[in-house]
N, C-alpha and C positions, 0 to 999 in steps of 0.2 A: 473786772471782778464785780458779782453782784452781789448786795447786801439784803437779808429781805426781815421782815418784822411783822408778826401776826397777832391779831386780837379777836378775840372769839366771843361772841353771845352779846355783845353790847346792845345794851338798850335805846338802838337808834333805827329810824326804818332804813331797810337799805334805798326804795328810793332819796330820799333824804340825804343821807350819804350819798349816794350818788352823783348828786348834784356839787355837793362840794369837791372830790375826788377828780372828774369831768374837770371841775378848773384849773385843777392844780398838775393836771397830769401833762408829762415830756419838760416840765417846767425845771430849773435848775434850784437848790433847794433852800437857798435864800431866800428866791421869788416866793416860792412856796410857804416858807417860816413867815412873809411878809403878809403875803393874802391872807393867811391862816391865822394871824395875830387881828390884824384888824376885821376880819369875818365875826359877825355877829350870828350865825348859827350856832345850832348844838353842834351837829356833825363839822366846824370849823375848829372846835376845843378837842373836841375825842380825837380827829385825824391829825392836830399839830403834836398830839401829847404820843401819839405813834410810830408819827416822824421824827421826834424829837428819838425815842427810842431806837427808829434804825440809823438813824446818824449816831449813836453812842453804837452799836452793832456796829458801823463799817468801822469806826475809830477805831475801838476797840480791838475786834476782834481779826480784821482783815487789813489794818495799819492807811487805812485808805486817806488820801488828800481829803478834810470837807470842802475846800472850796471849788474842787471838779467834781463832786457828785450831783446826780441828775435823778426826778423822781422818772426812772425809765417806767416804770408801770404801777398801778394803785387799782386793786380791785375789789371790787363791794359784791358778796353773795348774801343771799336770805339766809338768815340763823333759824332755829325753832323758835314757835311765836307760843307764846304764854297765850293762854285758853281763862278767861276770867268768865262769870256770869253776875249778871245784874238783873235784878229783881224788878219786876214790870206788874202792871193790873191785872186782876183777878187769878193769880198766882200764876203767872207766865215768866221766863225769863228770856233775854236776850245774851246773847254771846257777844263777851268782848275781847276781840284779838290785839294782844299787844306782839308786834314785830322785834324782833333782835335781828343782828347783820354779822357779818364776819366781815374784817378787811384785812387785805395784805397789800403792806409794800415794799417796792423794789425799787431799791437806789444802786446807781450803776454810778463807774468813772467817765467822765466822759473830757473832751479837748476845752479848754477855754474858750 
């Protein structure tokens, strides 16, 4: 059975995401709650407070064991990026792109 949890528009670049998702991903979800507590990134806070939410989805909703659930998949897409402008010399401005991501994930049962 799979469990999944979505977050949409977060103010986080999806590279950056990436990199924390990449570590945590096929991992069992302890390990994951473990890396993701002691990770000192942004995207370490936003993707445990996620997980934390599809582990209440499998409990929940699907009666699932937490101790055999598995992050089977964790995926970061590009969201719309906020279009900002900054004021520069002799009345010029420069464009500033702020990035937003979507992530989704999927916790599965898997064997001890």
């Amino acid at each position: 059975m799979e469990t999944r949890a979505y977050l949409k528009g977060t103010r986080l670049s999806p590279q950056k995401a990436g990199l924390v998702a990449d570590a945590i991903r096929g991992k069992s979800v302890q390990d994951a709650m473990d890396f993701l507590g002691f990770n000192k990134q942004k995207g370490a806070a936003v993707i445990k407070k996620l997980l934390e939410s599809a582990i209440a989805n499998a409990e929940h909703n699907d009666k699932a064991d937490i101790d055999l659930l598995l992050v089977k998949s964790i995926i970061v897409n590009q969201g719309m990026r906020l279009k900002r402008m900054k004021p520069r010399a002799r009345g010029r401005a420069d464009r500033i792109i702020k990035p937003t991501c979507h992530i989704e994930i999927i916790l599965s049962e898997g064997s001890k």
